[in-house]
C-alpha positions in Angstrom: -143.2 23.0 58.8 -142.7 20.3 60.9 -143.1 16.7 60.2 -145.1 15.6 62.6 -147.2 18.1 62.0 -147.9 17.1 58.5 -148.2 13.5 59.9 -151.5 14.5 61.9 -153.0 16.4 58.9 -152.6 13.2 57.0 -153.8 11.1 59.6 -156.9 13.5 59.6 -157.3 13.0 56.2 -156.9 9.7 56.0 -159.3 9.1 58.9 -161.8 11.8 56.5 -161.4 9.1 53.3 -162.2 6.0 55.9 -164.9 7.3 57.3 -166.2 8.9 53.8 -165.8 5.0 52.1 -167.6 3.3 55.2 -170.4 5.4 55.5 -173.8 4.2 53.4 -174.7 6.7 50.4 -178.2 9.0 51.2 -180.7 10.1 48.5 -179.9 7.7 45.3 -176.0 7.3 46.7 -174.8 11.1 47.6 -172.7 10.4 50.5 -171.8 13.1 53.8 -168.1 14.5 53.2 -166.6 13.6 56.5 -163.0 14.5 54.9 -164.6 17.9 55.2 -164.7 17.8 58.7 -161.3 16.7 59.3 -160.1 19.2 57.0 -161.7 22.0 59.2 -160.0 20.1 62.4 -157.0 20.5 60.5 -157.3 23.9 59.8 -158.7 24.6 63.2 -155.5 22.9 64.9 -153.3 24.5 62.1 -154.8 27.6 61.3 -152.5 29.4 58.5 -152.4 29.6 54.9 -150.0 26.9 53.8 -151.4 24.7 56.2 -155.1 25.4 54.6 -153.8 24.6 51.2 -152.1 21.2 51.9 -155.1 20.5 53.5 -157.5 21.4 50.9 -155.4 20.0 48.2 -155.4 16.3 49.1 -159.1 16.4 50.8 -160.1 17.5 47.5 -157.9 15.3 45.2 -159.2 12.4 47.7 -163.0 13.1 47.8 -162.9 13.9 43.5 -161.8 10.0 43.2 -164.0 8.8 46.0 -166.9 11.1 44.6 -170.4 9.1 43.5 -171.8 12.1 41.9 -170.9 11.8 38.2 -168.4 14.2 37.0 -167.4 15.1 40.6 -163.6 15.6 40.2 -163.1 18.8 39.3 -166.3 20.3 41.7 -164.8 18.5 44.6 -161.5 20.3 44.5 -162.9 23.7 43.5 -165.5 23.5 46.5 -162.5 22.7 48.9 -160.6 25.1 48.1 -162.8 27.9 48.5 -164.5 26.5 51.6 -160.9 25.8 53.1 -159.7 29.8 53.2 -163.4 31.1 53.9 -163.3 28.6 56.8 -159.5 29.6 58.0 -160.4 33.3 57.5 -163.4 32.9 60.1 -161.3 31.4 62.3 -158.5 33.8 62.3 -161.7 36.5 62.4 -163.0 34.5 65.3 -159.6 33.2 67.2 -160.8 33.7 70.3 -164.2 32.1 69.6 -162.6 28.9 67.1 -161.3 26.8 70.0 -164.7 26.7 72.2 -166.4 23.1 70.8 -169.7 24.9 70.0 -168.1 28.1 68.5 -166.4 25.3 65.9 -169.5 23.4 65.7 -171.4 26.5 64.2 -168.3 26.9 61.7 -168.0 23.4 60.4 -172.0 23.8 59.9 -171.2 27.2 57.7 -168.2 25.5 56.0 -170.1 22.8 54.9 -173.0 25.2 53.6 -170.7 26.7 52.1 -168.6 23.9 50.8 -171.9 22.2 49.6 -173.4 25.1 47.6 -170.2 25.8 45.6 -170.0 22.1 44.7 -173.7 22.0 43.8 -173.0 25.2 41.7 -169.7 23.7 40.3 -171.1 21.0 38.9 -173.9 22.5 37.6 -171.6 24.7 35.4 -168.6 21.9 34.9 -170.5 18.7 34.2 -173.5 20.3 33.5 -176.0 18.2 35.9 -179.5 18.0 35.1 -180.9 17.9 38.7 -182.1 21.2 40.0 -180.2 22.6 42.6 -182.6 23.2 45.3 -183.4 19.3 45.4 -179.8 18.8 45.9 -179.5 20.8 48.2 -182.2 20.1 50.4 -181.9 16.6 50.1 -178.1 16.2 50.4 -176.2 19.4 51.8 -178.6 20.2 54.8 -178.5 16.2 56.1 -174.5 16.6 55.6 -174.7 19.6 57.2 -176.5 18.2 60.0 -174.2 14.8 59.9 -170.8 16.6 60.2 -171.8 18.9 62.8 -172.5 15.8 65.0 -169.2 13.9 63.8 -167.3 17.1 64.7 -168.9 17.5 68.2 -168.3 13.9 68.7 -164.3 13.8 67.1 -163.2 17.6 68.4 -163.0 16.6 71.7 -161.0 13.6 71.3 -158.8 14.6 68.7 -158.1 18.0 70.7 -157.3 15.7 74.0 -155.5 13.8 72.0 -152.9 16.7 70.8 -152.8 18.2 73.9 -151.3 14.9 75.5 -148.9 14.9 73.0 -146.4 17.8 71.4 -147.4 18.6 68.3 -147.2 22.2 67.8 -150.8 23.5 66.9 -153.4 26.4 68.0 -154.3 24.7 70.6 -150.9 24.7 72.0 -150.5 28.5 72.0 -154.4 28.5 73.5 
């Protein structure tokens, strides 16, 4: 693993928690999870296993402490985990599809489906939260769906320039 390679991912991460702590809270403080989408850049860029799990460990260590939803901790990491390796193995499913902008787009708007049911579900079971699940997730997942599918069209592009002007070894490298 190279350094500079772990530099991005925590620069893609830290860019996640800045955007996440700027952004206004929707529906009574629930907030989009933009560290979401710059952990699926991350694993787009770096696509393998170890890579995933760095990735989803600090994302969801980060977005737990930043959470507003009481009792989020524990949710936020369980979701990330499971949405980081479903994510990685449709991209390794779909190589030649995962580095075309629209091809990701649809992804990140699955990953986050996914990555917003199982924390919905989570929390449901961990904390036990009293609001039904349907009104959480039609007021909260589909706008963050919709929100981090336009923050990845928008940051995809310049992050990928980005890395191609530079050397950092990543997929898009070997593309």
């Amino acid at each position: 693993m190279k350094t500079k390679n772990l530099v991005l991912m925590a620069l893609l991460v830290a860019v996640g928690a800045a955007l996440y702590l700027v952004i206004p809270g929707i529906n009574g403080g629930m907030k989009p999870d933009f560290m979401l989408t710059m952990m699926f850049i991350g694993i787009l860029l770096f696509p393998n296993s170890r890579d995933a799990f760095l990735l989803a460990v600090t994302t969801g260590i980060l977005s737990g402490l930043f959470s507003t939803f009481p009792g989020g901790f524990v949710p936020n990491i369980i979701d990330k985990f499971i949405a980081a390796y479903l994510f990685l193995i449709a991209v390794k499913l779909l190589k030649s599809y995962a580095n075309n902008t629209v091809s990701a787009a649809v992804l990140v708007g699955l990953g986050t489906l996914v990555s917003g049911t199982v924390f919905l579900s989570a929390a449901i079971l961990v904390v036990g939260a009293e609001i039904p699940f349907l009104l959480l997730f039609t007021t909260v997942v589909l706008p963050a769906i919709a929100i981090n599918i336009v923050a990845f069209v928008v940051m995809y592009p310049i992050i990928t320039t980005l890395v191609k002007r530079s050397k950092f070894d990543t997929s898009l490298s070997h593309a």
